[in-house]
C-alpha positions as a LaTeX table, in Angstrom:
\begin{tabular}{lrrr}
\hline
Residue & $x$ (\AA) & $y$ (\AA) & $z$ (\AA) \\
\hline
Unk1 & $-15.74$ & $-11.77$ & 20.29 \\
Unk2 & $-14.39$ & $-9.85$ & 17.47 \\
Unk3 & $-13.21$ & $-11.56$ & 14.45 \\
Unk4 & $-10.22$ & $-9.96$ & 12.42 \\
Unk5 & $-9.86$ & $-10.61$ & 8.79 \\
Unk6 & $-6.88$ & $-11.92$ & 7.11 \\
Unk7 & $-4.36$ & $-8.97$ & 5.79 \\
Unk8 & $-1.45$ & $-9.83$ & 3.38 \\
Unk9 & 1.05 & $-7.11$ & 2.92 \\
Unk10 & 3.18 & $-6.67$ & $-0.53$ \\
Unk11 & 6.38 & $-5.10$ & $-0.07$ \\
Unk12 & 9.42 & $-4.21$ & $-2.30$ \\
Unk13 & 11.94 & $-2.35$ & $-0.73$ \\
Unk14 & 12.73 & $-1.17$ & 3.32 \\
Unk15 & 9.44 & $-1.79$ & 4.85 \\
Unk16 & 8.59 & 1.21 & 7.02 \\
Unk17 & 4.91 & 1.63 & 5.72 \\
Unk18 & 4.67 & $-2.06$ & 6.98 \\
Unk19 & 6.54 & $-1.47$ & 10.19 \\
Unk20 & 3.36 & 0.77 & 10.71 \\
Unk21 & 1.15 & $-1.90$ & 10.35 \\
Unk22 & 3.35 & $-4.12$ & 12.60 \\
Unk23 & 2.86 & $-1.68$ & 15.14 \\
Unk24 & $-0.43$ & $-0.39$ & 15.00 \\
Unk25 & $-2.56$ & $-1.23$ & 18.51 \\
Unk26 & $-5.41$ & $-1.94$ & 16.21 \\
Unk27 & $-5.30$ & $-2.86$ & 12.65 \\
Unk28 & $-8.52$ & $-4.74$ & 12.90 \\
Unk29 & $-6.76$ & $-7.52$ & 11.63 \\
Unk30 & $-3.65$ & $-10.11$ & 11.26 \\
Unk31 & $-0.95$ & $-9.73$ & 9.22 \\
Unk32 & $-0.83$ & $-13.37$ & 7.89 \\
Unk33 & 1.47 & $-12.84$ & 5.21 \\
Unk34 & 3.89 & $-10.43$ & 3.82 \\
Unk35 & 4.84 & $-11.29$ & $-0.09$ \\
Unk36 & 8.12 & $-9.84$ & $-1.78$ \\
Unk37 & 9.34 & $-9.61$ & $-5.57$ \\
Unk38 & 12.74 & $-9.41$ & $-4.22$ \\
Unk39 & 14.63 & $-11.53$ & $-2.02$ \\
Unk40 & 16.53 & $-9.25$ & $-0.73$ \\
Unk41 & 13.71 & $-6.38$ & 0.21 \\
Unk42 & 14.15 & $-5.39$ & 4.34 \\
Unk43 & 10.37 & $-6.05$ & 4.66 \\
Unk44 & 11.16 & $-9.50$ & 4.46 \\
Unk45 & 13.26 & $-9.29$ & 7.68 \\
Unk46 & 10.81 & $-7.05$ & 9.22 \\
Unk47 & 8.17 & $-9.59$ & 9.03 \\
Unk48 & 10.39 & $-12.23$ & 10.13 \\
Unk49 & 11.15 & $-10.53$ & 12.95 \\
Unk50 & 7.72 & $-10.09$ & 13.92 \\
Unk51 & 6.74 & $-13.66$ & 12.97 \\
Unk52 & 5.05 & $-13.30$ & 10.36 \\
Unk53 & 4.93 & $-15.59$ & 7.52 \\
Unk54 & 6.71 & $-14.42$ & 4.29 \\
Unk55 & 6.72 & $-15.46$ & 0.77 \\
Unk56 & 9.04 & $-14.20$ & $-2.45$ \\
Unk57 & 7.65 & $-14.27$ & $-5.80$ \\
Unk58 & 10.47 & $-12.83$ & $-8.37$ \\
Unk59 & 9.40 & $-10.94$ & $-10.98$ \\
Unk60 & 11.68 & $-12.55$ & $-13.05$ \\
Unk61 & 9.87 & $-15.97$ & $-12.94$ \\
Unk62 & 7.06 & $-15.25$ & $-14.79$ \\
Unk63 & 7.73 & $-12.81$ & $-17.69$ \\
Unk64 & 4.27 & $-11.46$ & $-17.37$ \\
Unk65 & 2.02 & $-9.00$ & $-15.67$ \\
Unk66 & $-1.11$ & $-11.94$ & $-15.95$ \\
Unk67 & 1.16 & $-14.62$ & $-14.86$ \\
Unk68 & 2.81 & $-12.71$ & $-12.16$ \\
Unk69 & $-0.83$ & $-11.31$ & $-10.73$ \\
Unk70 & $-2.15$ & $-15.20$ & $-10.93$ \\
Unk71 & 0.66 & $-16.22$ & $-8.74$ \\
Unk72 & 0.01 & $-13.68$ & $-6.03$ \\
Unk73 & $-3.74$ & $-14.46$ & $-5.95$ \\
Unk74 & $-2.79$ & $-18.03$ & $-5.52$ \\
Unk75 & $-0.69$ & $-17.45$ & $-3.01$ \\
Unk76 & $-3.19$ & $-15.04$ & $-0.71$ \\
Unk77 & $-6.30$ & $-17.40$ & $-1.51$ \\
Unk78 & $-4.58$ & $-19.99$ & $-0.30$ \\
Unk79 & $-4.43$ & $-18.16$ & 3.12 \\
Unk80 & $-7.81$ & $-17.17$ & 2.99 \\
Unk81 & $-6.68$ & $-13.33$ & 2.99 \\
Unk82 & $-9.45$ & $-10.89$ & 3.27 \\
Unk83 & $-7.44$ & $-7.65$ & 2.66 \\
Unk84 & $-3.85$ & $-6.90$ & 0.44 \\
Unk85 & $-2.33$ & $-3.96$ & 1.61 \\
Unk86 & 0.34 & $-2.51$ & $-0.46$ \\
Unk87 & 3.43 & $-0.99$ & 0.89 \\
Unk88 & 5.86 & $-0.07$ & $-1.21$ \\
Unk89 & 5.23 & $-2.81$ & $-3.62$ \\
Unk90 & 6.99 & $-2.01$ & $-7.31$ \\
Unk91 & 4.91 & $-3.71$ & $-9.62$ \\
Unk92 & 1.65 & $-2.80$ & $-11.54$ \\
Unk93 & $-1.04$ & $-5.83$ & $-10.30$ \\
Unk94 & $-3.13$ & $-7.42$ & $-13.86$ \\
Unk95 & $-7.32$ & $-8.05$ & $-13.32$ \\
Unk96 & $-6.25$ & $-11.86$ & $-12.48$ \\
Unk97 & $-5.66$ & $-9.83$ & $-8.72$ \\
Unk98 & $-7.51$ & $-6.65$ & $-9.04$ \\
Unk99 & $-10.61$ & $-8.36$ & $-10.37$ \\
Unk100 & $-10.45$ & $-10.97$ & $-7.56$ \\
Unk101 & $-10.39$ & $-8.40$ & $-4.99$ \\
Unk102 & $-12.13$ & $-5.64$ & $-5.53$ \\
Unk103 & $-11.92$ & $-2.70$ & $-3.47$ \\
Unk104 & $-10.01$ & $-4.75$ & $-1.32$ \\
Unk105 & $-6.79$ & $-3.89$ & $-2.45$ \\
Unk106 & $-4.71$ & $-0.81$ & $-0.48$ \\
Unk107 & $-1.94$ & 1.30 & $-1.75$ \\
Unk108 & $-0.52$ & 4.64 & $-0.28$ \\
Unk109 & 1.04 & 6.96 & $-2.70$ \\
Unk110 & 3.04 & 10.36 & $-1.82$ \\
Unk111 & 1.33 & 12.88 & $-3.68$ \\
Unk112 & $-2.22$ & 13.89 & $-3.38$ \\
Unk113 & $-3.59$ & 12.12 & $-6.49$ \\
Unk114 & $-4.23$ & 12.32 & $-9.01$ \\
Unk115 & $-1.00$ & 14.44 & $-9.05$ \\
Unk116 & 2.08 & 13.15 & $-9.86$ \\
Unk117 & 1.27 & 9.24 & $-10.28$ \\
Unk118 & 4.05 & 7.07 & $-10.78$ \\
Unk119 & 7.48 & 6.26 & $-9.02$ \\
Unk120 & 9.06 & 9.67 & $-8.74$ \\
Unk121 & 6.13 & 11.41 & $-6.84$ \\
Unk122 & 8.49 & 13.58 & $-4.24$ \\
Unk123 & 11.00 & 14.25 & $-7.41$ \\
Unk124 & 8.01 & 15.52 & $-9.27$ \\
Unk125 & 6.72 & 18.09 & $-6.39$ \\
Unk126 & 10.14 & 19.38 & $-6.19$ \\
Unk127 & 10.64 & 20.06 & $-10.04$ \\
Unk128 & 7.47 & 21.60 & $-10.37$ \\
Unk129 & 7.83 & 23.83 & $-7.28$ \\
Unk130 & 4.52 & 23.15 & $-6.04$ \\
Unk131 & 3.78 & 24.57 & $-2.00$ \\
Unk132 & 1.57 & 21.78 & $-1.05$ \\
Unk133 & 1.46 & 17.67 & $-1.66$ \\
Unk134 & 0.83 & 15.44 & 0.32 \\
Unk135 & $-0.42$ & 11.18 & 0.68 \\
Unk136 & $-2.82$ & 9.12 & $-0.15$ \\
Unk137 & $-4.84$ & 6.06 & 0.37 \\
Unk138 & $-6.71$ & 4.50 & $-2.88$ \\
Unk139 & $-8.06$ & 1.31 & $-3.73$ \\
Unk140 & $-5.63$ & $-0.38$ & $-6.70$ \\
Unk141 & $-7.34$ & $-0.76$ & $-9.67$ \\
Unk142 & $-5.65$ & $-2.05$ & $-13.06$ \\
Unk143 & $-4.00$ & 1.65 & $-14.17$ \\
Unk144 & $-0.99$ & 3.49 & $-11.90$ \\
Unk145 & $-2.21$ & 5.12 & $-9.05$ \\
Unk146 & $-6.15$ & 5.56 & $-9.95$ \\
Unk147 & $-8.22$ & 3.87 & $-7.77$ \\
Unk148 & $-10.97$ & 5.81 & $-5.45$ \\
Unk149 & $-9.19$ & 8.04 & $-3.05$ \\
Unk150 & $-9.82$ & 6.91 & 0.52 \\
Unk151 & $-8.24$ & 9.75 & 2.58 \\
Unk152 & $-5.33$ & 12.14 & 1.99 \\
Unk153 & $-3.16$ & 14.40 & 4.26 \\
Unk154 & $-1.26$ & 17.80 & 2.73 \\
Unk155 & 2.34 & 18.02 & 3.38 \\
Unk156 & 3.58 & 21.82 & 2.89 \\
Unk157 & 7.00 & 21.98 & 0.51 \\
Unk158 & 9.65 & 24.15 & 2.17 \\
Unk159 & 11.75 & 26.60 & 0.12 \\
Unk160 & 14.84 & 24.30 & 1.56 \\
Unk161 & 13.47 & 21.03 & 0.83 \\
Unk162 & 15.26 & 18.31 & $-0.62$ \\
Unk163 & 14.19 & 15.26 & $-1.59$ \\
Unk164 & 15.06 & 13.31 & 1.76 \\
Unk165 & 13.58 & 15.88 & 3.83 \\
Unk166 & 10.48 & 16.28 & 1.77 \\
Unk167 & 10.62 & 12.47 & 1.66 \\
Unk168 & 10.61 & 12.50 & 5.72 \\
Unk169 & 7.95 & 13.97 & 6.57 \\
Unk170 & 5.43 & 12.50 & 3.87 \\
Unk171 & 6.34 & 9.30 & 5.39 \\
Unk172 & 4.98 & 10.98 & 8.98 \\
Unk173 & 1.83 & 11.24 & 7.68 \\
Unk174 & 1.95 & 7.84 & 6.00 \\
Unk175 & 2.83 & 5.94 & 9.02 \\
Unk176 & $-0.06$ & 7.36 & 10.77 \\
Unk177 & $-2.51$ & 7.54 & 8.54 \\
Unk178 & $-2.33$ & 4.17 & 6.49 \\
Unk179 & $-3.00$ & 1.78 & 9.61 \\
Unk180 & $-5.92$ & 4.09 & 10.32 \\
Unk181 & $-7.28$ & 3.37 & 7.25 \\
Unk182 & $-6.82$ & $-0.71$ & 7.03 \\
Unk183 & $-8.73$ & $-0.99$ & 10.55 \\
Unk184 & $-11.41$ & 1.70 & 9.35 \\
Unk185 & $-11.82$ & $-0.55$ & 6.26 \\
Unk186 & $-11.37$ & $-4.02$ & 8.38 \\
Unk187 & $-14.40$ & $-2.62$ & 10.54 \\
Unk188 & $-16.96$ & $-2.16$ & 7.49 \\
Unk189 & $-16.29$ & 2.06 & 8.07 \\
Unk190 & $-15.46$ & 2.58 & 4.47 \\
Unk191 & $-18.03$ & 2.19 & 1.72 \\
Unk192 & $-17.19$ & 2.73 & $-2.33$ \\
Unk193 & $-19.85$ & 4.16 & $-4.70$ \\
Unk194 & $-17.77$ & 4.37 & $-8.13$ \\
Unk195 & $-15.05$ & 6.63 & $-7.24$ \\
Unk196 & $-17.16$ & 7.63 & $-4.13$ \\
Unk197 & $-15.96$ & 6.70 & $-1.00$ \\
Unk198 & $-17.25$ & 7.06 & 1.94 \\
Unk199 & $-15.30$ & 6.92 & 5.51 \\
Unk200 & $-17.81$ & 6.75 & 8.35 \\
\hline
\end{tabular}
């Protein structure tokens, strides 16, 4: 019988990335937990609606990024988690997490890194009239959007598009590609030599 690992999901804001996961036929795991800074992000009703356990850990509360990583690993060691899966979550993670879990950390980004890092990814494409970006998976590591690349998918940029439309159809890609990547990873398919990996 197959045993699937323990996920936990961080979320700040409307979810869909984690609606993905929801969904997906085979994630090659459980969802056991999905963790908010805010109170009031939609992934917390998403994962309430699916049943899924869900825990908010305000920023505010602990005034720094040590304390505020520390509280998250408590909270995902305490449910024996095997896998954090970012989607959408705001906030830079300190060593006290990264270290704890290394290369077991997710994140999706919408640009094909290491372009345009940061929040304002789709804004940045448009400024700087590039024709092609895209997503991608990476392992988190302590800096912004750094960690060895796991897959990515191009996107073209259409002479028309806006930032919602742009915005759109990266998230496509996302939705497909990101649960495809936590079940390769929650079947032992993806191995990391330095920046190296490898998706068998």
């Amino acid at each position: 019988m197959e045993v699937l690992i323990n996920i936990a999901v961080l979320a700040s804001g409307s979810g869909t990335n984690l609606q993905a996961l929801i969904d997906a036929p085979d994630l090659g795991g459980d969802i056991g937990l999905v963790l908010s800074d805010r109170a009031d992000a939609t992934a917390l009703d998403r994962a309430r609606s699916a049943g899924i356990p869900t825990k908010v850990l305000p920023w505010d509360d602990y005034g720094s990024r040590s304390k505020f990583s520390i509280a998250i690993r408590e909270e995902v060691e305490k449910r024996d988690v095997e896998l954090v899966v970012l989607a959408g979550f705001m906030r830079v993670l300190g060593n006290e997490l990264v270290g704890a879990f290394s290369n077991q950390i997710l994140n999706i980004h919408p640009s094909l890194l290491p372009a345009f890092p940061g929040a304002h990814a789709v804004d940045q494409a448009l400024e700087h009239g590039v024709k092609l970006t895209g997503v991608t998976v990476h392992f988190v590591d302590e800096e912004v959007d750094h960690g060895p690349i796991i897959a990515q998918r191009a996107v073209p940029v259409l002479s028309d598009d806006d930032r919602d439309s742009l915005h759109a159809r990266l998230q496509v890609e996302e939705h497909d590609l990101y649960p495809k990547v936590v079940a390769a990873l929650a079947r032992g398919d993806i191995t990391v030599e330095g920046r190296k990996v490898r998706w068998d």
